[in-house]
N, CA, C and O of each residue as an XYZ file, in Angstrom:
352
protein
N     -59.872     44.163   -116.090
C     -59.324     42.850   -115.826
C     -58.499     42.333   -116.998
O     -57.470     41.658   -117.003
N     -59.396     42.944   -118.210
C     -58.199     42.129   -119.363
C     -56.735     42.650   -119.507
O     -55.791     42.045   -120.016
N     -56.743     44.112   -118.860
C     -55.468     44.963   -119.014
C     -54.566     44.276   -117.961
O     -53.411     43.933   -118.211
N     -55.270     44.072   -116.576
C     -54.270     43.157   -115.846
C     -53.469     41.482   -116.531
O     -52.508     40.878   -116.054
N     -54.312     41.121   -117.772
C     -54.063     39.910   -117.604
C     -53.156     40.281   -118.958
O     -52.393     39.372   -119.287
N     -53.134     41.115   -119.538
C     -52.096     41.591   -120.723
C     -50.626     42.129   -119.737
O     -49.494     42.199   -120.216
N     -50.889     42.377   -118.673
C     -49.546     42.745   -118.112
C     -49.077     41.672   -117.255
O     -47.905     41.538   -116.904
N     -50.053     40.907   -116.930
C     -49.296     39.592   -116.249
C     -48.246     38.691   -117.657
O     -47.065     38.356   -117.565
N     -49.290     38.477   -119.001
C     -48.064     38.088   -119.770
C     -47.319     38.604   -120.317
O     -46.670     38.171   -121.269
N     -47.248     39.904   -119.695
C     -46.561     40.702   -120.570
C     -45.177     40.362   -119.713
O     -44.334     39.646   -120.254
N     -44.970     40.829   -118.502
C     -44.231     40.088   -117.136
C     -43.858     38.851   -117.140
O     -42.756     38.684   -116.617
N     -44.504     37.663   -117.643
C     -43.881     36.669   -117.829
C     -42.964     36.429   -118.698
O     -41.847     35.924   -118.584
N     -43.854     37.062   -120.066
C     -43.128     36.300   -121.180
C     -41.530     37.563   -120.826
O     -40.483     37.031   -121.195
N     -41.322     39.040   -120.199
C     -40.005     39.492   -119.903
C     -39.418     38.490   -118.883
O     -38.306     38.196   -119.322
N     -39.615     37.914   -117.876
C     -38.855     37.048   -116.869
C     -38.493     35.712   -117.734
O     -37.387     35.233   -117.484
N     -39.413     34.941   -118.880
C     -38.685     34.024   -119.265
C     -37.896     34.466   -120.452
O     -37.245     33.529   -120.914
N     -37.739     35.613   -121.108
C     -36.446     36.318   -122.039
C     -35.291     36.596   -121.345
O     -34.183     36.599   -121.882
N     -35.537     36.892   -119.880
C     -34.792     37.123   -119.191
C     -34.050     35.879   -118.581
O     -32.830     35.973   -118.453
N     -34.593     34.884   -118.249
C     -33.904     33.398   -118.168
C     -33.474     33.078   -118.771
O     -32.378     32.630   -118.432
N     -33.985     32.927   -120.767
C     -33.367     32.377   -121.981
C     -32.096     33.498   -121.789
O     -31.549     32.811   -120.926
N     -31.487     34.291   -121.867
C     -30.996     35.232   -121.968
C     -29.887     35.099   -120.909
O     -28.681     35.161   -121.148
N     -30.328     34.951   -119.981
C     -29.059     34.116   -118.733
C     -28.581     32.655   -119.185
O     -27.557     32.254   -118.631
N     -29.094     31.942   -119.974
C     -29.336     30.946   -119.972
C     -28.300     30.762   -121.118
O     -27.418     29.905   -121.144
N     -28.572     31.778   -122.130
C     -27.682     31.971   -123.332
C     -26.479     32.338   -123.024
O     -25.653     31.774   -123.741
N     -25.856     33.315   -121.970
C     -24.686     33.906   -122.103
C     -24.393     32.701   -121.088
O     -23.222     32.430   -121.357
N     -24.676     32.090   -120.378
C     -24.332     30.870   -119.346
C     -23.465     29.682   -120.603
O     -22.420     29.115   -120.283
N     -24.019     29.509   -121.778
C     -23.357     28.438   -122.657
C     -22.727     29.155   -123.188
O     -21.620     28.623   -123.272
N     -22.699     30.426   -123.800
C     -21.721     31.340   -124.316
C     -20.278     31.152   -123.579
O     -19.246     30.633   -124.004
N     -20.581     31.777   -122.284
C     -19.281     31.432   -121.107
C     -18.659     29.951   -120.827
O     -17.565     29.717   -120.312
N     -19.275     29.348   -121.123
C     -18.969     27.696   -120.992
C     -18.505     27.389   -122.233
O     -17.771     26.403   -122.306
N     -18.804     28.117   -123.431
C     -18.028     27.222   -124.719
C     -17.132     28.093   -125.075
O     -16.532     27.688   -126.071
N     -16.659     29.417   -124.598
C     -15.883     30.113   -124.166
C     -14.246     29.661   -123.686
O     -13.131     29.830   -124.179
N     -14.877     28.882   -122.231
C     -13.971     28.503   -121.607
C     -13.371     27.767   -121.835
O     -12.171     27.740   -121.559
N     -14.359     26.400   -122.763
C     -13.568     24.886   -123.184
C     -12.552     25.442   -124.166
O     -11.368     25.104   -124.187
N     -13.294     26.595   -125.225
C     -12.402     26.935   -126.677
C     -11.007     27.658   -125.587
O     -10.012     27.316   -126.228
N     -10.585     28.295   -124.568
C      -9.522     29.115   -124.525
C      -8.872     27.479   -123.906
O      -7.863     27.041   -124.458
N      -9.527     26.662   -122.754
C      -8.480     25.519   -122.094
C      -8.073     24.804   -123.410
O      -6.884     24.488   -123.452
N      -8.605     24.581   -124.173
C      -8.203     24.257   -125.504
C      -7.105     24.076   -126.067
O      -6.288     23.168   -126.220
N      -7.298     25.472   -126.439
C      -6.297     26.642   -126.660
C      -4.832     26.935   -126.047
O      -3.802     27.261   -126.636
N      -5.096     26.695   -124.551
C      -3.985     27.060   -123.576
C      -3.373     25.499   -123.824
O      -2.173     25.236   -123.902
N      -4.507     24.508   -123.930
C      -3.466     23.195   -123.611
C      -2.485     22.886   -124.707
O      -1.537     22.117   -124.550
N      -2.828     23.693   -126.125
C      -2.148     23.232   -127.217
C      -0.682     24.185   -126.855
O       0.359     23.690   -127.287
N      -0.607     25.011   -126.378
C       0.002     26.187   -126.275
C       1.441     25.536   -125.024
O       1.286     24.498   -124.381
N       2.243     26.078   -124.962
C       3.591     25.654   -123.817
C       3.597     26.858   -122.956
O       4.229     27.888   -123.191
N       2.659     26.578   -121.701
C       2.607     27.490   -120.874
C       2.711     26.933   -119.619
O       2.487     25.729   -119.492
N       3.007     27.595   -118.691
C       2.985     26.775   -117.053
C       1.962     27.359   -116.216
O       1.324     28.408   -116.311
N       1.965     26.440   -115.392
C       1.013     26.495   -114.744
C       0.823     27.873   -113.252
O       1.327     27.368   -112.249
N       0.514     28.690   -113.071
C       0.865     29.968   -111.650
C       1.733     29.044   -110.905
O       2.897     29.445   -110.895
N       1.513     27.748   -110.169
C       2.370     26.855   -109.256
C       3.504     26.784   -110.206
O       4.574     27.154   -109.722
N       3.529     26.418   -111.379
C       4.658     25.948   -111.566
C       5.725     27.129   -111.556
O       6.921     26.955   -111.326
N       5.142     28.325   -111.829
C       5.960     29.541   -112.504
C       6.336     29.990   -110.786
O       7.466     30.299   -110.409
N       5.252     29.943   -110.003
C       5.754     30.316   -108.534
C       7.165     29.662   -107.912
O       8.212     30.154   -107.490
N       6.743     28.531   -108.047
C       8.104     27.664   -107.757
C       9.353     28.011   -108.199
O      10.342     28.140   -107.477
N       9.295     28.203   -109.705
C      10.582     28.414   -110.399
C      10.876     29.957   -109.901
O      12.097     30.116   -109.895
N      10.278     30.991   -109.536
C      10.712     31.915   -109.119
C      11.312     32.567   -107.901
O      12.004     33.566   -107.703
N      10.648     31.377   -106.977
C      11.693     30.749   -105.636
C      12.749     30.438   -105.901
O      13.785     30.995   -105.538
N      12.608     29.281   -106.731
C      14.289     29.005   -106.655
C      15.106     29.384   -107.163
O      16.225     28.887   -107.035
N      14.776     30.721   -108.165
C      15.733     31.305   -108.478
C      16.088     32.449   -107.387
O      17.267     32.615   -107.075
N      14.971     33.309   -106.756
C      14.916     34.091   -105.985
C      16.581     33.273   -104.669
O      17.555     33.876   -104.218
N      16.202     31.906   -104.513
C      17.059     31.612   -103.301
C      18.418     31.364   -104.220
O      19.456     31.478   -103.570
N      18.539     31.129   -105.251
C      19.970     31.115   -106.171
C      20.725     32.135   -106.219
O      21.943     32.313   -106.183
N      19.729     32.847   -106.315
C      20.558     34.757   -106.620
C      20.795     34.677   -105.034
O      21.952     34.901   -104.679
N      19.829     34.381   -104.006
C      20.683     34.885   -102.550
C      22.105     34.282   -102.171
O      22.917     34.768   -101.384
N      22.232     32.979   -102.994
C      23.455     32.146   -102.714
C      24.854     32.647   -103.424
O      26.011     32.779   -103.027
N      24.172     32.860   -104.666
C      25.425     33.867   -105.698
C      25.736     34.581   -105.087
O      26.928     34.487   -104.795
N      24.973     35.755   -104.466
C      25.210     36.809   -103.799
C      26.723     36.437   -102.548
O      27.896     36.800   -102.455
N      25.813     35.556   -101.814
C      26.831     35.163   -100.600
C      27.943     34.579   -100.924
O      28.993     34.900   -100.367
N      27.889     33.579   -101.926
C      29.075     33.124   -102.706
C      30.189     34.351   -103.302
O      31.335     34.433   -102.859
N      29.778     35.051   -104.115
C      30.275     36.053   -104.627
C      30.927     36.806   -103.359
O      32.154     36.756   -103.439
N      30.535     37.396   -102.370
C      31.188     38.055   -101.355
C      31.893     37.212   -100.425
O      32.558     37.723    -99.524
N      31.785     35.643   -100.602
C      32.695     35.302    -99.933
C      34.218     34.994   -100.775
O      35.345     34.818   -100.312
N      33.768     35.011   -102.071
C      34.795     34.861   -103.190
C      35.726     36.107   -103.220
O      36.917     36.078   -103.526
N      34.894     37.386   -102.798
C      35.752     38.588   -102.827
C      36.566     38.695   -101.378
O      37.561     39.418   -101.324
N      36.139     37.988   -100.253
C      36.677     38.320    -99.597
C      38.138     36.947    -99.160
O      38.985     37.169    -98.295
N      38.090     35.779    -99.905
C      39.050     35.219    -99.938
C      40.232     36.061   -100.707
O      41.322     36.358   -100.217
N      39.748     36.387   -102.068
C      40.777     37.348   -102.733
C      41.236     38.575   -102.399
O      42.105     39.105   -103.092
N      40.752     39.150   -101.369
C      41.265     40.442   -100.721
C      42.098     39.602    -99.690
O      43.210     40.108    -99.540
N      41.935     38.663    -99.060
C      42.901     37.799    -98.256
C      44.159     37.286    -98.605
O      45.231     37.359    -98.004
N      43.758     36.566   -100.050
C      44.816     36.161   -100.690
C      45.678     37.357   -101.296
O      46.731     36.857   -101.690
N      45.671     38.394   -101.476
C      46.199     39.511   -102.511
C      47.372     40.083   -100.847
O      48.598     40.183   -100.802
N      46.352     40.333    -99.748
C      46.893     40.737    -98.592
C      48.301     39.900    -98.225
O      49.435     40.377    -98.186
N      47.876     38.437    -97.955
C      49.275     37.724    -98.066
C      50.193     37.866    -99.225
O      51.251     38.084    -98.635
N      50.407     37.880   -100.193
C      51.662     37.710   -101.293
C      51.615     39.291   -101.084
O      52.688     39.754   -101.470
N      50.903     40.121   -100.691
C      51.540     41.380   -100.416
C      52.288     41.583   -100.003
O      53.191     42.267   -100.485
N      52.262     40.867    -98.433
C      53.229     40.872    -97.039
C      54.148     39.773    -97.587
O      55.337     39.963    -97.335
N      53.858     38.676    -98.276
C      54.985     37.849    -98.799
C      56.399     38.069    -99.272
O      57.528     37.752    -98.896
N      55.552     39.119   -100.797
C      56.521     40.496   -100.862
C      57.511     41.117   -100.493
O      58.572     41.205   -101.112
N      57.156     41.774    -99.084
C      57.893     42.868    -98.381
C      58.956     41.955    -97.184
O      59.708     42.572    -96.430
């Protein structure tokens, strides 16, 4: 009976090392996190939304250049065509 009651605290006192121990890396991770938001807030960074956004609208800028640009080439193949025939 006494061997059972040496392994019952033996079992406890591992389940509450095992709590302190969760318990520890739990504030570890939490003073962790405040030190990096900290960190990030002193820092000039954007936010995923903000960086998403800006990469839309560039994404739809470049599609407009694009269309712009080929409609720019194709006025000047127009214009070059007339003073060609102007020309002759």
């Amino acid at each position: 009976m006494a061997q059972n009651k040496v392994f019952e605290d033996l079992t406890r006192l591992m389940a509450d090392a095992t709590e302190m121990a969760q318990g520890v890396r739990r504030e570890a991770e939490t003073a962790m996190k405040s030190q990096l938001e900290r960190l990030l807030a002193t820092m000039d960074v954007v936010t995923r939304e903000e960086f998403e956004a800006v990469k839309q609208m560039a994404a739809k800028a470049r599609d407009e250049n694009e269309r712009l640009s080929a409609r720019l080439a194709a006025f000047e193949a127009e214009l070059a065509q007339k003073a060609k025939a102007a020309g002759n």
